[in-house]
C-alpha positions as CSV (number, residue, x, y, z in Angstrom):
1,X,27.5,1.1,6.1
2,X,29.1,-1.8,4.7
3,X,27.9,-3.9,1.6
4,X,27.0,-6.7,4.5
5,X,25.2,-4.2,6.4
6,X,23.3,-2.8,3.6
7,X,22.4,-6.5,2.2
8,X,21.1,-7.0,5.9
9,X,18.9,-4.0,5.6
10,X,17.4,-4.7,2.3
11,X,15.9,-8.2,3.5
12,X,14.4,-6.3,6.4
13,X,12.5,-3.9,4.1
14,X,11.6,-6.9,2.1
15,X,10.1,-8.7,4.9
16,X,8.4,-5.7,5.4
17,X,6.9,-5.4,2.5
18,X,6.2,-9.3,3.0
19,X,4.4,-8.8,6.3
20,X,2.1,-5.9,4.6
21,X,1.0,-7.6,1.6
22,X,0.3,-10.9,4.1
23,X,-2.1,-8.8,7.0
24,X,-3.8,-7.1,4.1
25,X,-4.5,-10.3,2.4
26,X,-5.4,-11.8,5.7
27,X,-7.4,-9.4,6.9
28,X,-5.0,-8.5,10.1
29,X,-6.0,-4.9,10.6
30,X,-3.9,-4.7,13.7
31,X,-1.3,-6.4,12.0
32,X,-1.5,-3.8,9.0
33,X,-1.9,-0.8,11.2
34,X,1.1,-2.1,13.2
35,X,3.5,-1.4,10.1
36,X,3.4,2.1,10.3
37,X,4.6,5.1,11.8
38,X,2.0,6.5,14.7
39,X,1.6,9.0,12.3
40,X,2.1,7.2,9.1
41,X,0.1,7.9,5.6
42,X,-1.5,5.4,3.3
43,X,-2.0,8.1,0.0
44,X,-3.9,7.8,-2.9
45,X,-4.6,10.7,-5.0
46,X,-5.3,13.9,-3.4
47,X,-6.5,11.9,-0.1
48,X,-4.4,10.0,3.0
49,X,-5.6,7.8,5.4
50,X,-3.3,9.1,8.4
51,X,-2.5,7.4,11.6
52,X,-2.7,3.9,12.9
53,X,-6.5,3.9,14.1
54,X,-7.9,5.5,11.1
55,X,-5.8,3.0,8.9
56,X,-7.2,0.1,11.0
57,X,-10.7,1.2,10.4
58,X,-9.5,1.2,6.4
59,X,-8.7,-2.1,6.7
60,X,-11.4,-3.6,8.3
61,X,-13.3,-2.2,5.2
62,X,-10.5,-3.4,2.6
63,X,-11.1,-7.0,4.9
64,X,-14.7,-7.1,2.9
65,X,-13.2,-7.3,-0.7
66,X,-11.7,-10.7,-0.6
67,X,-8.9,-9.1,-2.9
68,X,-5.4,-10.8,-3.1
69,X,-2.1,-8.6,-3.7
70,X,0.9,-9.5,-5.6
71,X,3.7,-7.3,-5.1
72,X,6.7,-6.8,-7.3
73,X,10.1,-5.0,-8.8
74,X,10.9,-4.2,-5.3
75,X,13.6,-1.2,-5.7
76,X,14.3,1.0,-2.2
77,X,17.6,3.0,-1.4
78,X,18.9,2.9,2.1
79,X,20.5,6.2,3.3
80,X,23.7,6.4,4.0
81,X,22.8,6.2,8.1
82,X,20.9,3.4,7.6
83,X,17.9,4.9,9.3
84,X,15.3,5.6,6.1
85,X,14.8,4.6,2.6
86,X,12.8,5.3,0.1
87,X,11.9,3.4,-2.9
88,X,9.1,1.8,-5.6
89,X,7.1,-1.7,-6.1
90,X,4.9,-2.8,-8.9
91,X,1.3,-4.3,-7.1
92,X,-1.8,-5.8,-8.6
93,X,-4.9,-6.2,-6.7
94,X,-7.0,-9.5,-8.2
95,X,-10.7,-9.4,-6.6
96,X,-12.7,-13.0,-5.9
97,X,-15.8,-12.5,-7.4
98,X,-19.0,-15.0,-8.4
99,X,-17.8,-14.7,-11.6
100,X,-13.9,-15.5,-11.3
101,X,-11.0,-13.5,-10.3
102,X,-10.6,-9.9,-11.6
103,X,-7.8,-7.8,-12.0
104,X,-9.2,-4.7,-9.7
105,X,-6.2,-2.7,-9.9
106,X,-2.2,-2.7,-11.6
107,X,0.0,-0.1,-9.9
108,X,2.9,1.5,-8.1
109,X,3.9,1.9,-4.1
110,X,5.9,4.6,-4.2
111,X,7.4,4.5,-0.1
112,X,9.3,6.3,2.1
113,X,10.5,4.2,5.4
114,X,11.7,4.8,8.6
115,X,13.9,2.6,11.5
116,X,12.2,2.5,14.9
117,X,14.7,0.3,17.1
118,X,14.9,-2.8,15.1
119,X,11.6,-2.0,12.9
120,X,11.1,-1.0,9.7
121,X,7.9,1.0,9.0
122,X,6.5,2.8,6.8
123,X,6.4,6.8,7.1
124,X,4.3,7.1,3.9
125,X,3.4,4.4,1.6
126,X,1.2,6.2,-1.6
127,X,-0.8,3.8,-4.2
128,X,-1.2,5.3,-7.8
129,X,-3.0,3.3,-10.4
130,X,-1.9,3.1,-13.9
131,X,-3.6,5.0,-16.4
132,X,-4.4,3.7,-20.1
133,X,-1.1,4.8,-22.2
134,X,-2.6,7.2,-24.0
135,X,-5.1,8.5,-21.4
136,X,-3.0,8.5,-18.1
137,X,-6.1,10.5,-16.5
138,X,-8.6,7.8,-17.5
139,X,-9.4,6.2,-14.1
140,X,-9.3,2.1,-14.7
141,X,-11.0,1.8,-11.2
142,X,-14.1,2.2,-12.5
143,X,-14.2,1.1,-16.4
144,X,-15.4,-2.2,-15.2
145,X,-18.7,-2.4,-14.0
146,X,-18.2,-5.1,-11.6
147,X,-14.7,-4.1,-10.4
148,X,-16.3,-0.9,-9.2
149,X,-19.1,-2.4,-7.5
150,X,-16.6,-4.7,-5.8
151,X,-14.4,-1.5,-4.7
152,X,-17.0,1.0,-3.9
153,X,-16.6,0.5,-0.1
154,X,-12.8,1.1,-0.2
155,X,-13.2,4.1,-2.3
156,X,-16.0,5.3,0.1
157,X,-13.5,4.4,3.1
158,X,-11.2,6.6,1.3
159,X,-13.6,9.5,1.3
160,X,-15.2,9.1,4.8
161,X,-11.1,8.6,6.7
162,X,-9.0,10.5,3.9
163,X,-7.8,14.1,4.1
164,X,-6.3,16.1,2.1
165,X,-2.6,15.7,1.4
166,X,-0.8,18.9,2.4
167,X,2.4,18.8,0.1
């Protein structure tokens, strides 16, 4: 693969990662669903949300939060075939709530993607929050009382279509 080639490849995982952050904001479950694998994984924790129906459904329920993503530091290696790539982005979740906007969540994608035809989409795309700095198992999700009341139907989305991630 050329440098032209691989410059080419780069903007299509970008607009990728464009075209996720957009449906989720914009509530396009089909849409979201659409830019994975049949079988891809959303992960978060010790739970995935696997396949394209069971990550609609997720969404749907993530359609509720009126949340807006920003998403960052975009950094992904393309093999050498040009077929997969793996790679890492900085997100952070702001919430609309009656008393302003919220940060609900700062954090990492950490992503593994695959080429279908002309597509890329994503084969596993795992969320981690960050931790305090000197308690990285402190969950932030739920320190603030109104940032977990304004979450707690993702998080029991994540229970009721999560399973456990075989590693």
């Amino acid at each position: 693969m050329n440098a032209l080639q691989e410059c080419v490849k780069r903007l299509a995982i970008q607009d990728l990662l464009a075209r996720y952050t957009l449906c989720v904001d914009n509530h396009d479950a089909n849409g979201w669903a659409s830019l994975f694998t049949e079988n891809g994984r959303f992960e978060n924790g010790t739970l995935m949300i696997k396949g394209r129906e069971k990550l609609h459904q997720y969404l749907i329920v993530h359609s509720q939060l009126g949340t807006r993503h920003i998403t960052s530091s975009p950094l992904y290696e393309v093999s050498s075939d040009g077929m997969s790539a793996v790679g890492k982005a900085t997100t952070v979740v702001i919430g609309a709530t009656r008393a302003g906007y919220r940060v609900v969540m700062a954090g990492q994608y950490d992503d593994e993607l695959v080429k279908i035809g002309s597509n890329w989409l994503f084969l596993r795309r795992s969320a981690e929050a960050f931790g305090l700095p000197e308690d990285p198992d402190f969950s932030l999700l739920n320190a603030d009382p109104e940032s977990a009341n304004l979450i707690k139907c993702l998080l029991d989305a994540w229970q009721r279509l999560g399973e456990p991630i075989n590693h």
